[in-house]
One Martini backbone bead per residue (centre of mass of N, CA, C, O) as a GRO file, in nm:
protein
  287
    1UNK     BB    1   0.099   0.037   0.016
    2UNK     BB    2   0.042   0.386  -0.005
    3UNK     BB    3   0.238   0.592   0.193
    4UNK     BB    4   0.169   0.929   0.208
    5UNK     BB    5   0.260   1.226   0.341
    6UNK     BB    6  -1.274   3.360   0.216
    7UNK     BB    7  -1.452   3.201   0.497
    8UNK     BB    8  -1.711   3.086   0.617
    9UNK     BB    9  -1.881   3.009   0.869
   10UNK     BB   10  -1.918   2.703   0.994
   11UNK     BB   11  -2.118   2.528   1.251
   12UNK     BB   12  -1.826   2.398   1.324
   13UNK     BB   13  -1.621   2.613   1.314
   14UNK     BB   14  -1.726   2.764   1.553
   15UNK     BB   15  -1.700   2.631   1.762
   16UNK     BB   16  -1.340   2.550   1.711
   17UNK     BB   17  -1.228   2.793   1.737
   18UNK     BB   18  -0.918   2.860   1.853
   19UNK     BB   19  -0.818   2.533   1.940
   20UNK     BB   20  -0.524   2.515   1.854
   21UNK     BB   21  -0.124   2.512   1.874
   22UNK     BB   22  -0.044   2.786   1.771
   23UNK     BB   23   0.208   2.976   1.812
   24UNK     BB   24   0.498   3.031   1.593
   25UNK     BB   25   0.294   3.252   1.403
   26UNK     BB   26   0.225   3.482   1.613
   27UNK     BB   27   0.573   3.527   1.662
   28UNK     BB   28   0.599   3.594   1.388
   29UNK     BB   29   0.836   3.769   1.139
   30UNK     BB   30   0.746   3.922   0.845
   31UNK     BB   31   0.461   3.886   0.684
   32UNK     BB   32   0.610   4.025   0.424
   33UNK     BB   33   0.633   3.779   0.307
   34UNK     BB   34   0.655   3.532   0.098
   35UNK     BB   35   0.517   3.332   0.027
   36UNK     BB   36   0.370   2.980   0.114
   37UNK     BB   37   0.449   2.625   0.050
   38UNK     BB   38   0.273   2.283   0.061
   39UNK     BB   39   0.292   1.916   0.006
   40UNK     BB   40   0.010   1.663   0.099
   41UNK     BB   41  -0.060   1.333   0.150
   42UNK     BB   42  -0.369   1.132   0.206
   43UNK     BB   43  -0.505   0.823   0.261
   44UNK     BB   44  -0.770   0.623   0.224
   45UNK     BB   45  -1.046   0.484   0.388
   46UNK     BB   46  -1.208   0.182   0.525
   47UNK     BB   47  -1.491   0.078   0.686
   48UNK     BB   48  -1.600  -0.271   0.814
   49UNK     BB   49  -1.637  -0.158   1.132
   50UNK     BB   50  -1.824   0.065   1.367
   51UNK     BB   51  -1.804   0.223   1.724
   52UNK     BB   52  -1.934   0.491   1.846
   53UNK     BB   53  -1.759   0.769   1.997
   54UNK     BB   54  -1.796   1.018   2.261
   55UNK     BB   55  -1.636   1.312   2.385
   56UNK     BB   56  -1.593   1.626   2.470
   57UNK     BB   57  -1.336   1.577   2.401
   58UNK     BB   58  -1.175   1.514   2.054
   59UNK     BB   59  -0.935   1.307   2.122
   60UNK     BB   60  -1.142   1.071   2.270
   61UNK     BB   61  -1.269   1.042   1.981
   62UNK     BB   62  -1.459   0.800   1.804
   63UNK     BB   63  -1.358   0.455   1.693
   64UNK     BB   64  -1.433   0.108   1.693
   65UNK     BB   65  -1.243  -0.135   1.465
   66UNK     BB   66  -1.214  -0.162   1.139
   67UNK     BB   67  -0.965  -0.095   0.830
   68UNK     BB   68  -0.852  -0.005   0.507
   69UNK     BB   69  -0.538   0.188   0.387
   70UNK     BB   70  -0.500   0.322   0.069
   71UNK     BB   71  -0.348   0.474  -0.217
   72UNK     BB   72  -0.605   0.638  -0.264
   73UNK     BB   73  -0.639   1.007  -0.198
   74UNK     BB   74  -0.498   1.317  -0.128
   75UNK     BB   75  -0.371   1.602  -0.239
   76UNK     BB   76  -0.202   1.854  -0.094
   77UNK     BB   77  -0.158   2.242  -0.191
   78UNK     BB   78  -0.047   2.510   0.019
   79UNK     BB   79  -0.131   2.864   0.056
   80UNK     BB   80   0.053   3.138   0.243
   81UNK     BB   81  -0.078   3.426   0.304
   82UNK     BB   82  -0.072   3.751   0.406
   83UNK     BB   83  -0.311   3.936   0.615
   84UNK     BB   84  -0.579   4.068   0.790
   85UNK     BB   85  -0.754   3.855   0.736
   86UNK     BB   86  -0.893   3.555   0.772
   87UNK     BB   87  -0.872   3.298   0.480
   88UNK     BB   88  -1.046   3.004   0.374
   89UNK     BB   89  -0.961   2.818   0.032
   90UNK     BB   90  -1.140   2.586  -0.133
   91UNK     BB   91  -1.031   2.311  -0.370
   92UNK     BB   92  -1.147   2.049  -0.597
   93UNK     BB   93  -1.090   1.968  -0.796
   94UNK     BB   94  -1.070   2.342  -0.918
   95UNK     BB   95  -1.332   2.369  -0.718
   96UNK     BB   96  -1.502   2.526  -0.537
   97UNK     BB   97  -1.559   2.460  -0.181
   98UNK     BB   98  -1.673   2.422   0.160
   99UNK     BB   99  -1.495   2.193   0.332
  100UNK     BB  100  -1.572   2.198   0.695
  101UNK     BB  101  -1.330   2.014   0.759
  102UNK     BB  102  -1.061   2.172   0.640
  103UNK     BB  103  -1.122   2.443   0.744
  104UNK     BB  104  -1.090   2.373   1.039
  105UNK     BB  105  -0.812   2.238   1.057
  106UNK     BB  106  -0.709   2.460   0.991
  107UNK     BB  107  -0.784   2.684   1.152
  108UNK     BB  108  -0.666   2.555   1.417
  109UNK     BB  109  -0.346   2.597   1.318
  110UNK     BB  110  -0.384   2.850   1.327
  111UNK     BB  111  -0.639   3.028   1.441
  112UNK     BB  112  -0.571   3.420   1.442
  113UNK     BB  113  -0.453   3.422   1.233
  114UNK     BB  114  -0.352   3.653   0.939
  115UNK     BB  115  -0.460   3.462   0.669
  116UNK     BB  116  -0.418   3.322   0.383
  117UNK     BB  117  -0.560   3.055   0.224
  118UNK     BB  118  -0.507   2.804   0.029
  119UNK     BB  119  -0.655   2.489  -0.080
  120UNK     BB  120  -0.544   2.207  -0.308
  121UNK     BB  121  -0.680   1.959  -0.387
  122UNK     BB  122  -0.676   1.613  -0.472
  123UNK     BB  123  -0.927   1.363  -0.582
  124UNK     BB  124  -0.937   1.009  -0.581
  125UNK     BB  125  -1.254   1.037  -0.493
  126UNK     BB  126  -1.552   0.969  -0.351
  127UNK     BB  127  -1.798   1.164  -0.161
  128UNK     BB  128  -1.985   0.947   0.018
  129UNK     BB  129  -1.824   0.602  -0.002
  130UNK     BB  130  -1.636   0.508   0.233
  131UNK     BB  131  -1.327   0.675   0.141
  132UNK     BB  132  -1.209   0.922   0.318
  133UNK     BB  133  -1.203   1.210   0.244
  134UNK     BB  134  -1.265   1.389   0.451
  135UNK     BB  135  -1.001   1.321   0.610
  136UNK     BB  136  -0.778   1.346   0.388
  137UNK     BB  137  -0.856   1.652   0.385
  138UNK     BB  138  -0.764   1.723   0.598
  139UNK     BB  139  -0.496   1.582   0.664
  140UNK     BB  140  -0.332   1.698   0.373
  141UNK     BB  141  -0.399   2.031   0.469
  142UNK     BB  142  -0.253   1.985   0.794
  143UNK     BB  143   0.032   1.908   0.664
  144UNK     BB  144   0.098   2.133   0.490
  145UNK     BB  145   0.035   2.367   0.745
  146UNK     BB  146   0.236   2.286   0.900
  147UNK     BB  147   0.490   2.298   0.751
  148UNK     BB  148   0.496   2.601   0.706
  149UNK     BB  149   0.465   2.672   1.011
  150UNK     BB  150   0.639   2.440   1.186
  151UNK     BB  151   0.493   2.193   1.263
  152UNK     BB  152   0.350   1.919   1.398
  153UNK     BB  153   0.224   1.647   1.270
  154UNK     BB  154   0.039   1.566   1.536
  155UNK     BB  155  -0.093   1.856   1.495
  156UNK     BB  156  -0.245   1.741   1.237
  157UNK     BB  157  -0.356   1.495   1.335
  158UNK     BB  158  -0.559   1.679   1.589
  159UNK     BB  159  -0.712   1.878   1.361
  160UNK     BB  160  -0.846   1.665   1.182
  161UNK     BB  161  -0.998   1.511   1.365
  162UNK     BB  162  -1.147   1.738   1.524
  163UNK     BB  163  -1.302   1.772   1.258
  164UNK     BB  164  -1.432   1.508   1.201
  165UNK     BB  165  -1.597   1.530   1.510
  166UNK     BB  166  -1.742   1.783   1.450
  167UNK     BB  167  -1.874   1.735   1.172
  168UNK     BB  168  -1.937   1.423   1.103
  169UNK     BB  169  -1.758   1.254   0.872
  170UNK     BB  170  -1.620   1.101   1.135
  171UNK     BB  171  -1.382   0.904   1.335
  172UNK     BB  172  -1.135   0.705   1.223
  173UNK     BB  173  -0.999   0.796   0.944
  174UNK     BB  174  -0.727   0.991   1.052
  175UNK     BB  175  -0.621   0.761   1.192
  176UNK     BB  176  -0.565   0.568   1.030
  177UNK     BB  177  -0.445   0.709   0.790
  178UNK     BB  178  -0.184   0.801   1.003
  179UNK     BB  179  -0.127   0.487   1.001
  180UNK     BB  180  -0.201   0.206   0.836
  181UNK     BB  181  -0.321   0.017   0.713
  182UNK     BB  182  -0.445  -0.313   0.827
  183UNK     BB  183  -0.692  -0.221   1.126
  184UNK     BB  184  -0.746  -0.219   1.472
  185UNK     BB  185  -0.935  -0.068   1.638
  186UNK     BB  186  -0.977  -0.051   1.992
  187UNK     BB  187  -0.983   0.240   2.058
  188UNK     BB  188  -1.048   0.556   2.084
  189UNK     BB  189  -0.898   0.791   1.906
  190UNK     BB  190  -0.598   0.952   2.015
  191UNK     BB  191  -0.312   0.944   2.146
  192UNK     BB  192  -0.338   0.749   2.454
  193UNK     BB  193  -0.668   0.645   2.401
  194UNK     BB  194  -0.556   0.510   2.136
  195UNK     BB  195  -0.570   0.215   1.969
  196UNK     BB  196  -0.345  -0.019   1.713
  197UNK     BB  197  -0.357  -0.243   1.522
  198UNK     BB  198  -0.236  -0.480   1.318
  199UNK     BB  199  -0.291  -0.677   0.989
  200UNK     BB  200  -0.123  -0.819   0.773
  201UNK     BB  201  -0.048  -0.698   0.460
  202UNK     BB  202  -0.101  -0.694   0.073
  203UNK     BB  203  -0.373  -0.573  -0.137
  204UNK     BB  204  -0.608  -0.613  -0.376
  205UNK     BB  205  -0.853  -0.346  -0.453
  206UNK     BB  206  -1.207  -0.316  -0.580
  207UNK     BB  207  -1.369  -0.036  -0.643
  208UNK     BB  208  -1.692   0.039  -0.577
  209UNK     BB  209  -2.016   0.232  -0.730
  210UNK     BB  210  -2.371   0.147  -0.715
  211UNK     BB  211  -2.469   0.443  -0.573
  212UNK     BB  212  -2.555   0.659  -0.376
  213UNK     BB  213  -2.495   0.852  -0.170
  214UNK     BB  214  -2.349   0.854   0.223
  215UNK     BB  215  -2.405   1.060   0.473
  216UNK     BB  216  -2.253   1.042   0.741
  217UNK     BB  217  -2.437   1.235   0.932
  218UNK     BB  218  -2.675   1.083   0.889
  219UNK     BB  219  -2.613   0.875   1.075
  220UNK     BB  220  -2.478   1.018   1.353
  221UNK     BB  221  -2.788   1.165   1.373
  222UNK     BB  222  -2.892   0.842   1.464
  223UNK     BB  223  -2.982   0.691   1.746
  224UNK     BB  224  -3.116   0.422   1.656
  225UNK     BB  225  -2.865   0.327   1.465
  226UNK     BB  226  -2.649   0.327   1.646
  227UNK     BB  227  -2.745   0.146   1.846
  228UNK     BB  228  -2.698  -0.075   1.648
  229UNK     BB  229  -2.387  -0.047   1.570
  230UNK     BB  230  -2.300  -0.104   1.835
  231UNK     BB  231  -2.433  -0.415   1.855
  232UNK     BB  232  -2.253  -0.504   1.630
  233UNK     BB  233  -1.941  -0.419   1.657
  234UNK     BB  234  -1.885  -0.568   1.925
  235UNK     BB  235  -1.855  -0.830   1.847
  236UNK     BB  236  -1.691  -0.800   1.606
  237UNK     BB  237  -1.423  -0.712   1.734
  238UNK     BB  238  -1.417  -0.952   1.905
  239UNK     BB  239  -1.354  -1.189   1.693
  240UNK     BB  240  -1.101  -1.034   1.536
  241UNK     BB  241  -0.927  -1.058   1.786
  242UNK     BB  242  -0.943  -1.375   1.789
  243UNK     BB  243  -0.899  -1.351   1.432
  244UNK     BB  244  -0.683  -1.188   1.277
  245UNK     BB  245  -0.817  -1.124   0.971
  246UNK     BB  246  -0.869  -1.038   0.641
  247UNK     BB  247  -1.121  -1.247   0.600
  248UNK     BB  248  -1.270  -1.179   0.881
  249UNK     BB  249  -1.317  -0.869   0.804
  250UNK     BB  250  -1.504  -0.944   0.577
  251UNK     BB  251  -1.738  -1.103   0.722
  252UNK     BB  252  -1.817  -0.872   0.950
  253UNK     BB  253  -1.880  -0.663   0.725
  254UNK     BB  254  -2.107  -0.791   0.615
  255UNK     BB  255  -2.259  -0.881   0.889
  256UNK     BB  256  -2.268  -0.553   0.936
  257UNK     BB  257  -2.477  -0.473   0.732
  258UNK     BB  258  -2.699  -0.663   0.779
  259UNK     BB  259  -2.759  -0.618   1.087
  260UNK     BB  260  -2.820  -0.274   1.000
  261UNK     BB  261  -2.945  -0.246   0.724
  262UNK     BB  262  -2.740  -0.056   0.542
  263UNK     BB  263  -2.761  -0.247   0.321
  264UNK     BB  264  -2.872  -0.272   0.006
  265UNK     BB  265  -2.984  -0.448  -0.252
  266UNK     BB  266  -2.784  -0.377  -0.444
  267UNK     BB  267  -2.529  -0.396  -0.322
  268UNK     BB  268  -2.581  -0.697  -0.219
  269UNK     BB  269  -2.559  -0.808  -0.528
  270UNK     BB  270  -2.301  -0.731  -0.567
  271UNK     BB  271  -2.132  -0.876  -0.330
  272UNK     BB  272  -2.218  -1.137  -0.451
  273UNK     BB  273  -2.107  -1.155  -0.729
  274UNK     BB  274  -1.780  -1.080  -0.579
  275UNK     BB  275  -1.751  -1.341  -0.436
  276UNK     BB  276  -1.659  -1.503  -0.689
  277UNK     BB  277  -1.344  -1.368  -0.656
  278UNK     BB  278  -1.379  -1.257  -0.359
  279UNK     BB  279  -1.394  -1.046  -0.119
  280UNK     BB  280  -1.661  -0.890   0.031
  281UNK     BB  281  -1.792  -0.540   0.068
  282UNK     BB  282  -1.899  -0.267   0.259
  283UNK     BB  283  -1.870   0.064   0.302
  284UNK     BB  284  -1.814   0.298   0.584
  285UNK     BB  285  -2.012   0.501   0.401
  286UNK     BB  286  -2.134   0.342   0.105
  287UNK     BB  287  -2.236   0.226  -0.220
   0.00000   0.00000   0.00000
C-alpha cells in the first residue's frame, strides 16, 4: 500500500475556532514575505464495521472498529499568504467548495493568525461513499498547512481528527489514515487514549459505487440506526481480535452491513455477485 504522507464559518468551524496548537506564527516576524507554500498526501480508508464512541474532548472521540487504508487518497497543496483578516478557500479537483472539514482543522491550526490560505485538494475518489475523503482532506491540508507553519505531524493529524470529529463527517478515518495499512481500532481516539493494533499484509482491492452517496452525518445523528451499529460492531470487534485476518475482517464487515439494515439490495447483490471472485463487503459508510 501507498503511504504519504475568504471563508464563512460553518456551524462546526464556529464551534472550534481558536483551539489549535499554533503558537510559532502569532510570534512569526515578517509577515511581508513571500508566499509560503507545501504539499501533503493523505491515503483514503473504508471502515469494515465502527462502534462510534463521543466525549467532550474530541481527541478521546473516535471509533472501535477495524478498516483498510487505500493507495488512492488526496493530495493537498496549501498556500499561505499575510493577509489583515484571516481567509480559507478549499477548491476540490479546481473547484471551489465549502469542505468545511477541512477549513476546520486549518483553522485550528492558524488559530486567529491573519493569513490568506488557499488549499488545492486533488480528491482521487468519490465524497460519501466510504472512501474517506472527508478526513483524508482534512488530514493532507493539515499536514501541508503544518510544514508550512514549522508545526509537528501530531499537530496535523490532531487538527484533522477534531475536525472530522466536530463536524460529523468520520470518527476513525484520520487514525486510521495517518496510522496505515490494515487496523483494528481497539479503543477510540487519538494516542494515548486511541490504540491500533496492525494486521499483516498487503492486498489488492477493486472499489466499486454501484449506487447515491451516503452523508456520514446522516447516519451519525440517527441515534436508533446508532444503536444498532454499537450493538453489531462490538460482536465484531471482539471475533476479530479472537481472529485478526483479513478474510475475518470481510466476513464481520458483510455481517455488520446486514446486521444493521446499512446494505441496500443494490449494493447486497453486487456483494453477491463480487464474492465469486474474492472476498466482498459494503464500505462505511457508502453504497
Amino acid at each position: 500500500m501507498d503511504y504519504r504522507q475568504g471563508t464563512k464559518s460553518s456551524s462546526c468551524e464556529r464551534k472550534e475556532r481558536g483551539t489549535g496548537r499554533i503558537n510559532s506564527i502569532n510570534n512569526h516576524r515578517g509577515r511581508e514575505t513571500m508566499r509560503k507554500g507545501a504539499v501533503a498526501f493523505s491515503p483514503g480508508h473504508i471502515s469494515g464495521f465502527f462502534d462510534p464512541y463521543y466525549d467532550r474532548d474530541p481527541k478521546k472521540s473516535g471509533s472501535r472498529g477495524a478498516g483498510i487504508t487505500l493507495s488512492l487518497g488526496v493530495t493537498a497543496k496549501v498556500t499561505v499568504l499575510p493577509a489583515k483578516k484571516q481567509r480559507i478557500d478549499v477548491f476540490i479537483n479546481d473547484k471551489p467548495t465549502d469542505a468545511p472539514t477541512t477549513k476546520l482543522a486549518v483553522m485550528q491550526l492558524l488559530k486567529n493568525t491573519p493569513f490568506a490560505v488557499k488549499v488545492q485538494l486533488e480528491q482521487e475518489l468519490p465524497l460519501s461513499q466510504g472512501f474517506g475523503m472527508s478526513g483524508a482532506g482534512a488530514l493532507s491540508a493539515a499536514l501541508a498547512t503544518a510544514k508550512v507553519c514549522g508545526l509537528k505531524k501530531t499537530d496535523a493529524v490532531e487538527a484533522a481528527h477534531a475536525a472530522e470529529v466536530t463536524c460529523k463527517t468520520g470518527l476513525g478515518d484520520v487514525v486510521a489514515e495517518s496510522f496505515g495499512g490494515i487496523e483494528i481500532r481497539r479503543s477510540p481516539g487519538l494516542p494515548p487514549w486511541g490504540t491500533v493494533e496492525h494486521i499483516p499484509g498487503n492486498y489488492e482491492l477493486v472499489l466499486c459505487v454501484t449506487g447515491k452517496k451516503l452523508p456520514t452525518s446522516a447516519i451519525l445523528n440517527d441515534p436508533t440506526l446508532l444503536q444498532r451499529i454499537r450493538n453489531a460492531a462490538r460482536s465484531c470487534l471482539t471475533e476479530l481480535l479472537e481472529k485478526p485476518s483479513v478474510e475475518n475482517l470481510f466476513t464481520l464487515s458483510y455481517r455488520f452491513a446486514k446486521d444493521t439494515g446499512l446494505v441496500t439490495k443494490q449494493v447486497d447483490e453486487a456483494i453477491k455477485a463480487a464474492s465469486n471472485h474474492g472476498m466482498a463487503s459494503m464500505c462505511m459508510l457508502g453504497n
